[in-house]
C-alpha positions as CSV (number, residue, x, y, z in Angstrom):
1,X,0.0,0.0,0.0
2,X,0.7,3.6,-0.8
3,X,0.9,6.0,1.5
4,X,-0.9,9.3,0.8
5,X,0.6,12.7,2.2
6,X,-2.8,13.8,3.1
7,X,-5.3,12.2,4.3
8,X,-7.9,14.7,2.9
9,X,-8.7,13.2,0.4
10,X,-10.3,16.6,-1.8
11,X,-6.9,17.3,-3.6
12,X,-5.2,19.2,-1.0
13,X,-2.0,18.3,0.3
14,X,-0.3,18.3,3.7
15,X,2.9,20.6,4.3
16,X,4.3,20.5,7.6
17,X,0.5,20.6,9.2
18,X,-1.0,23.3,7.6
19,X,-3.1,22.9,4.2
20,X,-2.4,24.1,0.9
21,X,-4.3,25.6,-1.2
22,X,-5.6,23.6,-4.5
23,X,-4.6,25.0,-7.9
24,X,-7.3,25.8,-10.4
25,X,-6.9,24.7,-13.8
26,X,-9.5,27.5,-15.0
27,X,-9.7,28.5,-18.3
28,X,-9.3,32.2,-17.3
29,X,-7.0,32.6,-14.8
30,X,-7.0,35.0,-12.3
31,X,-4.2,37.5,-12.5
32,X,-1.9,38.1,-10.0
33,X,-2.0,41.4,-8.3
34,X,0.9,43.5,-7.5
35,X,1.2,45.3,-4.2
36,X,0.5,48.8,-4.7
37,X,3.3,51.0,-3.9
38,X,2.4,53.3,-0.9
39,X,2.6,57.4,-0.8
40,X,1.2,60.3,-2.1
41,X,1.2,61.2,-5.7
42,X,2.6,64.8,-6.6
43,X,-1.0,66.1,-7.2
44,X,-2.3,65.2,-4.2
45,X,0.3,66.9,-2.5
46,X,0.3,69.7,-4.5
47,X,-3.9,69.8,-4.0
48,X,-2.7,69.3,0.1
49,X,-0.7,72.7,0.0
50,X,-2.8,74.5,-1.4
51,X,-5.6,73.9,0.5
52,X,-3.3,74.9,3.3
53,X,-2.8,78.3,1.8
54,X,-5.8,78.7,1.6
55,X,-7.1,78.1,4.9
56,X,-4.2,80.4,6.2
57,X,-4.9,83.1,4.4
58,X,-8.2,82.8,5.6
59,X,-7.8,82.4,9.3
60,X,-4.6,85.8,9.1
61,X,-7.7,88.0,7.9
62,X,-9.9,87.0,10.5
63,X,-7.3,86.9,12.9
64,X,-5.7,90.9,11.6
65,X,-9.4,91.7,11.8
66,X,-9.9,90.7,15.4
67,X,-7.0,92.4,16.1
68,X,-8.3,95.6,14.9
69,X,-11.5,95.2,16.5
70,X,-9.3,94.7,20.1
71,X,-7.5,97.8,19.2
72,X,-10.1,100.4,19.2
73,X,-11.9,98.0,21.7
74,X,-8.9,99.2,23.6
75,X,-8.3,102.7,23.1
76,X,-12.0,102.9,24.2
77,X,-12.0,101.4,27.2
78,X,-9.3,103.5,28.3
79,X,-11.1,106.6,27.1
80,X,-13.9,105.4,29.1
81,X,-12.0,105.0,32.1
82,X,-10.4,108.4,31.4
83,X,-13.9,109.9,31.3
84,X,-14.7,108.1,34.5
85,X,-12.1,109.5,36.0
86,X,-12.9,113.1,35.4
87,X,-16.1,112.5,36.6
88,X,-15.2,111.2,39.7
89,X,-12.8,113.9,40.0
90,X,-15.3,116.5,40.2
91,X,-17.6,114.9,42.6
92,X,-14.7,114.1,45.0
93,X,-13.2,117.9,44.6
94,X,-16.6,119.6,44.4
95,X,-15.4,121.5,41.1
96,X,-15.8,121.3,37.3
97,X,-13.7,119.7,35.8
98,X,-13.1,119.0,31.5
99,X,-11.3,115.8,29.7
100,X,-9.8,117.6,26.7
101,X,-9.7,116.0,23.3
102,X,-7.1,116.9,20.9
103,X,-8.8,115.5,17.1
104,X,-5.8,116.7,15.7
105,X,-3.2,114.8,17.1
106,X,-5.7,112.3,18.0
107,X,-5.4,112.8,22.0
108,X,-7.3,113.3,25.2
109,X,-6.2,114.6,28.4
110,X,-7.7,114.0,32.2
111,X,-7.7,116.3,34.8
112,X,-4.1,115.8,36.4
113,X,-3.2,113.8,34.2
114,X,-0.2,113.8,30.9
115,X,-2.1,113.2,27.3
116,X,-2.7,110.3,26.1
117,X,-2.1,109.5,22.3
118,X,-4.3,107.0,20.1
119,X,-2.5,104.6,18.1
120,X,-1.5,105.1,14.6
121,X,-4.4,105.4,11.9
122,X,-6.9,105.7,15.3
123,X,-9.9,108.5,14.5
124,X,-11.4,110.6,17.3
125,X,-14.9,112.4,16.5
126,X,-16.4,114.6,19.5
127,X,-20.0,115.8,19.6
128,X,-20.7,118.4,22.4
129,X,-21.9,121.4,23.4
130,X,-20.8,124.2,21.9
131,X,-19.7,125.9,24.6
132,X,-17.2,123.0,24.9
133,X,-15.6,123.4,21.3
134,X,-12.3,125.0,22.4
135,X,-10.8,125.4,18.7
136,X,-11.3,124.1,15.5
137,X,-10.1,120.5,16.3
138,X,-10.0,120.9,20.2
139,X,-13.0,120.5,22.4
140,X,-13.4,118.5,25.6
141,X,-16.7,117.2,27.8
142,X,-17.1,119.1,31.4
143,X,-18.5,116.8,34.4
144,X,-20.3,119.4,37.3
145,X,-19.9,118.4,41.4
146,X,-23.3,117.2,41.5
147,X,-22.4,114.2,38.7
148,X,-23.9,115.6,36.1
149,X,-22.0,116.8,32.7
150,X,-22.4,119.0,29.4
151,X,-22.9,115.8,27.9
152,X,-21.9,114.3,23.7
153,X,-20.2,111.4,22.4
154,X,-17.0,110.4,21.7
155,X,-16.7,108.6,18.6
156,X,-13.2,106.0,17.9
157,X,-12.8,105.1,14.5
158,X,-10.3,102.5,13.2
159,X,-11.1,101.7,9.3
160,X,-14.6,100.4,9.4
161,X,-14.3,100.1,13.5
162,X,-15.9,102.1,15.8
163,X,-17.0,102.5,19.1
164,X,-19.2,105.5,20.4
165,X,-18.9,106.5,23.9
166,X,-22.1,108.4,25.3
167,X,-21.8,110.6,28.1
168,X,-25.6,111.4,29.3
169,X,-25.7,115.3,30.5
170,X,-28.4,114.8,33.3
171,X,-26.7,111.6,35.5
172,X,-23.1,112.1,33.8
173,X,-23.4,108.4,32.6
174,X,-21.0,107.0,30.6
175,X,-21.7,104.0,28.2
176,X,-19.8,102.5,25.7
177,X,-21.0,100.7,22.7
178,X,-20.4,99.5,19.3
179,X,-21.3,100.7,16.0
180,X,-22.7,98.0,13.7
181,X,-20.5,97.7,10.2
């Protein structure tokens, strides 16, 4: 008797335990297939950076636009507290006293205090009371003991920016608030 080398009995052969596969006498072969090669082709990179570009570009002009905004978000606020500060300045010393813009040279001045300068391309625009208008470009807003003030708005302009501050006459309120674009 023969020995078989596998017992299976279907065609399939025995190598050291493990099965083999059977080979198929088809009449159309399968063909082989080659492993693809890995990596990027060059337009996909090329399509990858400038995508990039693009979504760089697009975040520096939010980002230079924010920054703007936080500017004359800036400059206000410290005009505000400026204004504040006269205020409280003439209730505490019982007299008038003025914060003095400059729309010139783009400066205010407290009571006290040394001027302060706006950054570069920064745009003041006063609205008061006549009485207040101290020169062509020059006027200021004058806070009484009592609180109250001769009253306008303060406007800070930065490109398409801005940011009004409103002083009330009566109460001496000061509020700050942006301009829609």
């Amino acid at each position: 008797m023969r020995s078989r080398e596998s017992g299976l009995g279907n065609g399939e052969s025995m190598e050291q335990g493990r099965p083999r596969p059977r080979l198929s006498h088809s009449r159309f072969p399968i063909p082989e297939s080659r492993p693809r090669a890995r990596g990027f082709t060059l337009v996909e990179l090329i399509a990858v950076v400038v995508l990039l570009a693009i979504v760089m570009s697009i975040v520096t002009f939010s980002f230079s636009k924010s920054l703007e905004s936080t500017r004359v978000r800036a400059a206000s606020r410290d005009l505000v507290a400026a204004l504040r500060y006269t205020r409280g300045q003439a209730i505490v010393k019982g007299e008038q006293k003025v914060l003095s813009l400059d729309l010139e040279n783009n400066s205010y001045t407290a009571p006290d205090k040394s001027p302060v300068r706006l950054p570069e391309n920064m745009v003041l625009r006063l609205t008061t009371a006549a009485q207040e208008q101290t020169g062509e470009s020059t006027g200021g807003i004058r806070f009484f003991p009592d609180g109250s003030s001769t009253g306008g708005n303060i406007a800070v302009i930065l490109g398409e920016r801005e940011w009004r501050i409103n002083v009330a006459w009566l109460t001496g309120e000061i509020a700050l608030e942006e301009q829609d674009e």
